[in-house]
N, C-alpha and C positions, 0 to 999 in steps of 0.2 A: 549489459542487456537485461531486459526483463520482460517477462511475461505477461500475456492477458489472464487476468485470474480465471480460478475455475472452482467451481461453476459460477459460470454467469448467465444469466442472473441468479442468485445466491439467495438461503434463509436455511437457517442462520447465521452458516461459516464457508468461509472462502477462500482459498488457499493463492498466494503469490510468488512465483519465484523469481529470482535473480540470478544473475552471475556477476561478480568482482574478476577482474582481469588482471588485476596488479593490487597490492596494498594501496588502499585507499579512504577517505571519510567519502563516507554516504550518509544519505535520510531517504526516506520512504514515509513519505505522510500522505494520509486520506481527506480530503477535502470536500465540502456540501458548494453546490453549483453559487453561493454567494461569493466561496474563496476561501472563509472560514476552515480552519483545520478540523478537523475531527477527533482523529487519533493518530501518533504517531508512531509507524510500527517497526522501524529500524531503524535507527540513527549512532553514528559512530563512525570508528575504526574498525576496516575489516580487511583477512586476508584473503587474495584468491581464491574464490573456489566460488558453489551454488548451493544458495539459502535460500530455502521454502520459509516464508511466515502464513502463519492463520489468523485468520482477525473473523473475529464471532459476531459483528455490529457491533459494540461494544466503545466507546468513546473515551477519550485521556480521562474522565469524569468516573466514569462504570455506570455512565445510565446508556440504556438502551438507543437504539437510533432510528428514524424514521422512515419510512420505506422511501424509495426515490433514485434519483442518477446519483452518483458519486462519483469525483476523481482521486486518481493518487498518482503521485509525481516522485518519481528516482530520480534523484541527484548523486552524482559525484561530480570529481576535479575537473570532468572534463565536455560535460554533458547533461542534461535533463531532459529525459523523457517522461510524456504522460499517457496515461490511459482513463478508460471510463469503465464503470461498472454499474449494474442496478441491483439493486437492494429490493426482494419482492419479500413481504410479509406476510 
C-alpha cells in the first residue's frame, strides 16, 4: 500500500509512505505529466515493514523542479499503484 503524500500541495518537501508486506523489489519514482521520470526515490530490495521518503523537488540531476502536477508510481511483484501531487512554488 501507499499513501497520498503530505502535504499536498507541497514547497518544498513532501513526505511518502509505504508499506511492504512480504520481502520484495520495489521502485517509487516521480514522473512530470509527459511520463518522463524525474527522480527516483526508492528502488530495490525491501523487507516488511513502513518507510516514510521525503523528496525536497529535487530531481536524479540535483536541479530544481518546476511547479506543476506530478505523478509517482509504486511498484512491486505484484501490483502498481499511482498517485498525483502538485508542486506549488
Amino acid at each position: 500500500a501507499i499513501s497520498q503524500n503530505y502535504p499536498n500541495p507541497f514547497n518544498p518537501v513532501t513526505n511518502i509512505t509505504f508499506d511492504v508486506a512480504k520481502m520484495d523489489e520495489i521502485s517509487l519514482v516521480v514522473y512530470d505529466l509527459a511520463g518522463k521520470a524525474v527522480v527516483t526515490l526508492a528502488s530495490g530490495s525491501y523487507v516488511p515493514g513502513r518507510y516514510m521518503v521525503e523528496w525536497n523537488a529535487i530531481n536524479n540531476v540535483g536541479d530544481g523542479i518546476a511547479s506543476g502536477m506530478y505523478i509517482y508510481r509504486y511498484i512491486n511483484s505484484e501490483k502498481a499503484i499511482t498517485r498525483k501531487m502538485l508542486y506549488l512554488k
